[in-house]
NULO-615626 format. One record per residue: residue number from 1; chain; x negated, z negated, y of N, C-alpha, C, O in turn. Coordinates in steps of 0.2 Angstrom, whole numbers, plus 5000, padded with zeros to 4 digits. Last residue first. Layout:
N
{NUM, "A", {X, Z, Y}, {X, Z, Y}, {X, Z, Y}, {X, Z, Y}};
...
***
This chain:
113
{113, "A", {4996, 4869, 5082}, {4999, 4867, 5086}, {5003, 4859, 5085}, {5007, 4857, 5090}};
{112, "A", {4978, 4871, 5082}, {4983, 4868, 5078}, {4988, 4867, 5084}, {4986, 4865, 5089}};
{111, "A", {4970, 4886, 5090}, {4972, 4878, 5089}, {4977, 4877, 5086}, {4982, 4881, 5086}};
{110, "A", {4958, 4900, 5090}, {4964, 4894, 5084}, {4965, 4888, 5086}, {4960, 4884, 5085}};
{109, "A", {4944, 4901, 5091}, {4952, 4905, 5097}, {4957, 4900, 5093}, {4961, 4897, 5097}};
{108, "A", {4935, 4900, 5081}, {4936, 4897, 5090}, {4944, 4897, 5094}, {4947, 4894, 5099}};
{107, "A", {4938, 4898, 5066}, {4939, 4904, 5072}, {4939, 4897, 5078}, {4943, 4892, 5079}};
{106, "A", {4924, 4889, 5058}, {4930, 4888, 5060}, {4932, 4895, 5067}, {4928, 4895, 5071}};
{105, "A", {4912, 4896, 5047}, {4914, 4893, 5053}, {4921, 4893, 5057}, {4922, 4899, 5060}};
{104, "A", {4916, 4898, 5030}, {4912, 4899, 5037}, {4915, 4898, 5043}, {4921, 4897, 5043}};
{103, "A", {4908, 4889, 5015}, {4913, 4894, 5018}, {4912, 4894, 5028}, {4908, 4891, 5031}};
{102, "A", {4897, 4902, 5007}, {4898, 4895, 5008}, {4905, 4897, 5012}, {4908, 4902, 5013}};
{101, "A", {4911, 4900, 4994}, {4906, 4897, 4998}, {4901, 4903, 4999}, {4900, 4907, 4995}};
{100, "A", {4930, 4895, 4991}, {4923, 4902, 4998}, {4917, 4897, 4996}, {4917, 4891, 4996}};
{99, "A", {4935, 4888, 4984}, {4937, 4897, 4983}, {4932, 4900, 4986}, {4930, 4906, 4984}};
{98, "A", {4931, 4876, 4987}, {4935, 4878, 4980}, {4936, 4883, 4978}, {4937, 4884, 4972}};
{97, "A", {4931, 4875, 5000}, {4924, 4877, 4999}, {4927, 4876, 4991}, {4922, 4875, 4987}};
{96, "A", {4943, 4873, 5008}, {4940, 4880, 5006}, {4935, 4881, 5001}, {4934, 4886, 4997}};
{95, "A", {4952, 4857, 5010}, {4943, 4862, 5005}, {4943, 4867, 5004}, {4942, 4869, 4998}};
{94, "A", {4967, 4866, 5011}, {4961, 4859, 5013}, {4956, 4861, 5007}, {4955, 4866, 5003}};
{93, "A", {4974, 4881, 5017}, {4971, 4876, 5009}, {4966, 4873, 5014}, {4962, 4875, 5019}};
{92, "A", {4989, 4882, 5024}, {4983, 4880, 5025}, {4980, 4875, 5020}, {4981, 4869, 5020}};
{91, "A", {5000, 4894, 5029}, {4998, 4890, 5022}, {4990, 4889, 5025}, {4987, 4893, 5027}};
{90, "A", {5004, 4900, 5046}, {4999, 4898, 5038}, {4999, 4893, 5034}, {4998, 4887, 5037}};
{89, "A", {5006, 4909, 5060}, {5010, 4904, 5053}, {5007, 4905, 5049}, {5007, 4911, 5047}};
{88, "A", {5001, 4910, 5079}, {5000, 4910, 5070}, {5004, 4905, 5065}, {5005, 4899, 5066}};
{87, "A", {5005, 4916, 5094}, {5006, 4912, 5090}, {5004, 4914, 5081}, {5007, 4919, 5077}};
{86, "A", {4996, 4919, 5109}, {4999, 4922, 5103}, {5000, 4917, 5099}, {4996, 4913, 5100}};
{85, "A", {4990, 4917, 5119}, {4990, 4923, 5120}, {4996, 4926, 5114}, {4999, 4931, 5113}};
{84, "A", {4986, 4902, 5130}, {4990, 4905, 5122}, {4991, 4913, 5123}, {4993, 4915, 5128}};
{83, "A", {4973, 4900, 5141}, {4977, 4905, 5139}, {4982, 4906, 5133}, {4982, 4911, 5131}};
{82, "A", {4959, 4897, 5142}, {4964, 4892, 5140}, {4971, 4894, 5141}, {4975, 4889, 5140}};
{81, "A", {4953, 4909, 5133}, {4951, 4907, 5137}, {4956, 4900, 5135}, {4956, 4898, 5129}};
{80, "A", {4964, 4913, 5124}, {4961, 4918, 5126}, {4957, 4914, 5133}, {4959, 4916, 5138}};
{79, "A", {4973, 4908, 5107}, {4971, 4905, 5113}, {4964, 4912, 5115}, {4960, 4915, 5111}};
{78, "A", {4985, 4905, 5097}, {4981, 4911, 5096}, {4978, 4908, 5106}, {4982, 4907, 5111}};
{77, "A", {4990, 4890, 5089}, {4990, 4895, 5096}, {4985, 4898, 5095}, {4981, 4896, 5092}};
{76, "A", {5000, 4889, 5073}, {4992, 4889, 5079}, {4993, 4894, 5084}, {4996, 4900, 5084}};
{75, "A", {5009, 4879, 5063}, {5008, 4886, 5067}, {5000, 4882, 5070}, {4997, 4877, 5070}};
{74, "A", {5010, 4881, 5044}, {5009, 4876, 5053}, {5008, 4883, 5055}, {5007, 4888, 5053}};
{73, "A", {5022, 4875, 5031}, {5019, 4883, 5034}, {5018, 4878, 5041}, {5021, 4873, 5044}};
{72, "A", {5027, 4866, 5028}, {5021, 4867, 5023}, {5018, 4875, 5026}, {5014, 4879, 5023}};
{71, "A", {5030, 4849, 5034}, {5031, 4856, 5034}, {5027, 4860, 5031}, {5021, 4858, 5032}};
{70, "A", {5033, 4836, 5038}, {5031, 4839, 5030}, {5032, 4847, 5031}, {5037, 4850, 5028}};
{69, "A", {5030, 4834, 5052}, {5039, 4836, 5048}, {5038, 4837, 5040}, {5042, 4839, 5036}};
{68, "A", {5018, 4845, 5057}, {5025, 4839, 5056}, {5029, 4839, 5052}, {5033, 4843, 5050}};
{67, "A", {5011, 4851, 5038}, {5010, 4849, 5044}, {5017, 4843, 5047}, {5020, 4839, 5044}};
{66, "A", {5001, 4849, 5026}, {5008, 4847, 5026}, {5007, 4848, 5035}, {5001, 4846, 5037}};
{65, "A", {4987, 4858, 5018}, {4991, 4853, 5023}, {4998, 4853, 5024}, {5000, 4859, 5024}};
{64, "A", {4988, 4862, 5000}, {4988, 4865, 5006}, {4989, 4859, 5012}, {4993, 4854, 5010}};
{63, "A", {4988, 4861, 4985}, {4981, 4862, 4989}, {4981, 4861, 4996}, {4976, 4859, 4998}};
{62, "A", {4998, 4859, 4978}, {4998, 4855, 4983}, {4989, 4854, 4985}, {4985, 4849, 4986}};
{61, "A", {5006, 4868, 4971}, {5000, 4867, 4969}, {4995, 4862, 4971}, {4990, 4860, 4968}};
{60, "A", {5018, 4871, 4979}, {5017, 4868, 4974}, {5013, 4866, 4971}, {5015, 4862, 4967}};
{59, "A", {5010, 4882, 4986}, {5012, 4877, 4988}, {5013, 4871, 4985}, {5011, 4866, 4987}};
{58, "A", {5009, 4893, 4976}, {5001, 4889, 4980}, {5006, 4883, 4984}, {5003, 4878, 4984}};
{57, "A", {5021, 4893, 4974}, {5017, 4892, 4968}, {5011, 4890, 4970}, {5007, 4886, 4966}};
{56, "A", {5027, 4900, 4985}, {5029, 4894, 4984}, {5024, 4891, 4978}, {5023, 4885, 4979}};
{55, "A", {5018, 4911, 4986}, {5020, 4907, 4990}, {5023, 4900, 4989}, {5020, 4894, 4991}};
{54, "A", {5023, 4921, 4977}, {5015, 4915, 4976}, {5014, 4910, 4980}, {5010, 4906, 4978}};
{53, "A", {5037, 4921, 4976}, {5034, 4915, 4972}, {5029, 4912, 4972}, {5027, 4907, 4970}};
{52, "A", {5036, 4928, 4989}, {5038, 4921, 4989}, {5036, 4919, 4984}, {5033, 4914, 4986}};
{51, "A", {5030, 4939, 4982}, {5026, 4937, 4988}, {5028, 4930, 4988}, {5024, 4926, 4989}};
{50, "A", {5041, 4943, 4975}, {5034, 4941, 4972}, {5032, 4938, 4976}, {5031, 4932, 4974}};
{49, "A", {5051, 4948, 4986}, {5051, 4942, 4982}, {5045, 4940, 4976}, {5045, 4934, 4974}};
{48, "A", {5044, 4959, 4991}, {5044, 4952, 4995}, {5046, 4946, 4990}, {5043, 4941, 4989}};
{47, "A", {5040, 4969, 4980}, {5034, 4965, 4983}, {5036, 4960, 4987}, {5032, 4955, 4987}};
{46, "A", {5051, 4970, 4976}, {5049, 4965, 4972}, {5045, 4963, 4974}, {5042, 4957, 4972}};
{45, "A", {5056, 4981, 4988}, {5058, 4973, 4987}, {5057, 4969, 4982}, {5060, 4964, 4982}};
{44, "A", {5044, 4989, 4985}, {5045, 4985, 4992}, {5049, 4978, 4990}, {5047, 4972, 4990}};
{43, "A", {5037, 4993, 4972}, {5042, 4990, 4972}, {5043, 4989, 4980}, {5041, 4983, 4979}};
{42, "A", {5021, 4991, 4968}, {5024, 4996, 4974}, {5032, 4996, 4976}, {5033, 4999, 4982}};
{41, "A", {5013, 4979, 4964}, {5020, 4982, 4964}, {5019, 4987, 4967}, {5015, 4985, 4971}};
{40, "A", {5003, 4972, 4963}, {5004, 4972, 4957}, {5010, 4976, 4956}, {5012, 4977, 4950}};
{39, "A", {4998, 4970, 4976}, {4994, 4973, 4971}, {4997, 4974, 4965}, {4993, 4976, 4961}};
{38, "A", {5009, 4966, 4983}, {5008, 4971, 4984}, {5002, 4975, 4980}, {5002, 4981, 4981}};
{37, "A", {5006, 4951, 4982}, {5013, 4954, 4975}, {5010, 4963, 4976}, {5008, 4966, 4971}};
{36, "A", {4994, 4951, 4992}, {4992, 4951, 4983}, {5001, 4953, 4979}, {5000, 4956, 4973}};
{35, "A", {5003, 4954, 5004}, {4997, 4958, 5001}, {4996, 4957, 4994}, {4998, 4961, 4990}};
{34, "A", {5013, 4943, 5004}, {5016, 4952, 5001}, {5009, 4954, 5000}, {5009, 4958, 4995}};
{33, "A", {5004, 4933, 5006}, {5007, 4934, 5000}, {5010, 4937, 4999}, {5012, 4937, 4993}};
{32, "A", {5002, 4938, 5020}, {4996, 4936, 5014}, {4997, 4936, 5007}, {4993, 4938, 5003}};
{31, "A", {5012, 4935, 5025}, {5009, 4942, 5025}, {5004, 4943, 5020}, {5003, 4947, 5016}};
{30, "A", {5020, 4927, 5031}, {5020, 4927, 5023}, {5015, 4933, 5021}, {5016, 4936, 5016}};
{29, "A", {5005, 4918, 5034}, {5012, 4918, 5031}, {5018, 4922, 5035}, {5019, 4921, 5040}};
{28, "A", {4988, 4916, 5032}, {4993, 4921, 5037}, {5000, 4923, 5033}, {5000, 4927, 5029}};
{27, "A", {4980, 4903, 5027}, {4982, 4911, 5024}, {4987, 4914, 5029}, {4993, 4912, 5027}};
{26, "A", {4963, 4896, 5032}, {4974, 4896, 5035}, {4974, 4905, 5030}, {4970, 4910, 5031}};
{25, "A", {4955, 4884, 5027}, {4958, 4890, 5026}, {4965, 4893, 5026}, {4970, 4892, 5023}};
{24, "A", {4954, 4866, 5037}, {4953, 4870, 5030}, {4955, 4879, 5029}, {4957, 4880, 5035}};
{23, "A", {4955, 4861, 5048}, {4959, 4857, 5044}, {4955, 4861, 5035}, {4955, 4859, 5029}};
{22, "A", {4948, 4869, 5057}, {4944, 4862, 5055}, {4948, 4860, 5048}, {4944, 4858, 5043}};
{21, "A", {4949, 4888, 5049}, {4949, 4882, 5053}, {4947, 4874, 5054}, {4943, 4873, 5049}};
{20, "A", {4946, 4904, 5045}, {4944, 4899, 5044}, {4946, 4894, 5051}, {4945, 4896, 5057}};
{19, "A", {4961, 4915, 5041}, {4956, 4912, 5045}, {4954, 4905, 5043}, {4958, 4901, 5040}};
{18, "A", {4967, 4930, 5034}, {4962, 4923, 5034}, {4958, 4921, 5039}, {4953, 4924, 5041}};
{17, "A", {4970, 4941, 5037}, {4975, 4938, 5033}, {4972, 4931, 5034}, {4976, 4926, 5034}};
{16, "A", {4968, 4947, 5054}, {4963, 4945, 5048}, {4971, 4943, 5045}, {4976, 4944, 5049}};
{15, "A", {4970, 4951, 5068}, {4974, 4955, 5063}, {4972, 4955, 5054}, {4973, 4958, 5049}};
{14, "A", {4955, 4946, 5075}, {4962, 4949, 5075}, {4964, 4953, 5071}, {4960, 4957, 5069}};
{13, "A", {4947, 4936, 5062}, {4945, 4942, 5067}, {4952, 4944, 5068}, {4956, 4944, 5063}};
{12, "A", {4943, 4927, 5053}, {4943, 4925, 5056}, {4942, 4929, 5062}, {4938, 4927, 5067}};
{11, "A", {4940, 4940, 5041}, {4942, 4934, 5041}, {4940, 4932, 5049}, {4936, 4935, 5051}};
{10, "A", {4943, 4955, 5029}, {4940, 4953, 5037}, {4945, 4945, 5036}, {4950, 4944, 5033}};
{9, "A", {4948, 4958, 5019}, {4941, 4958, 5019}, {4940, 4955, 5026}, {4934, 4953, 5027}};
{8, "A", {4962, 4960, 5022}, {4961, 4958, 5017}, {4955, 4955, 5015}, {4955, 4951, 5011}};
{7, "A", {4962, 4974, 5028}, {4963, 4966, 5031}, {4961, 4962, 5027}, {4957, 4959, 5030}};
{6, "A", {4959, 4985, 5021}, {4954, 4985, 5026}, {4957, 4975, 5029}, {4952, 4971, 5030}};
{5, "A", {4977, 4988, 5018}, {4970, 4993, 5018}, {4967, 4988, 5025}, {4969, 4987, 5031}};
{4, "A", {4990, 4986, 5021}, {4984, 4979, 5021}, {4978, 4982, 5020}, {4973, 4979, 5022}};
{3, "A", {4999, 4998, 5021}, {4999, 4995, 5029}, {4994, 4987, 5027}, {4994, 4982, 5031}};
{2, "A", {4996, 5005, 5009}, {4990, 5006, 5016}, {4992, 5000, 5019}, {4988, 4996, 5021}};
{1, "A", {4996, 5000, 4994}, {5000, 5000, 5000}, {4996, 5000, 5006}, {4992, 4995, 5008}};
***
């Protein structure tokens, strides 16, 4: 499926799937997990419903931060000086360093909201 060609590989760069942050590895939701159903289908609509199960299945897995509220998706100010220029929604796995090493340095531009 071209529309993830090329994203997938890039981290902590506009329009990445992944960003590194303090709390640990933010996956970009739900986008991240239509990319990987998207390996396995071409289906459209079984890529969004696969995409949910990994989604809930890494969540259930209870790698990720709970943000307020128990919430299991956090957002981040996308920030351009002292600027919000944009907002982010991610699953976010605590210790990267289980999947990456080494793992790399936190995106600048990324505040926890």
């Amino acid at each position: 499926m071209r529309l993830f060609e090329g994203r997938i590989n890039k981290y902590n760069e506009t329009g990445a799937l992944v960003h590194f942050v303090p709390e640990g590895m933010a996956l970009v939701s739900p986008v991240v997990f239509k990319h990987y159903a998207s390996t396995l289908t071409v289906d459209a609509q079984r890529i969004n419903e696969l995409g949910m199960q990994v989604q809930k299945a890494v969540i259930k897995a209870g790698w990720h931060l709970e943000g307020a509220n128990r919430q299991n998706i956090v957002k981040y100010a996308v920030r351009k000086g002292e600027q919000e220029v944009s907002r982010l929604s991610a699953v976010v796995l605590e210790m990267p360093s289980r999947w990456v090493q080494p793992v790399p340095p936190s995106n600048p531009v990324l505040k926890l909201l």
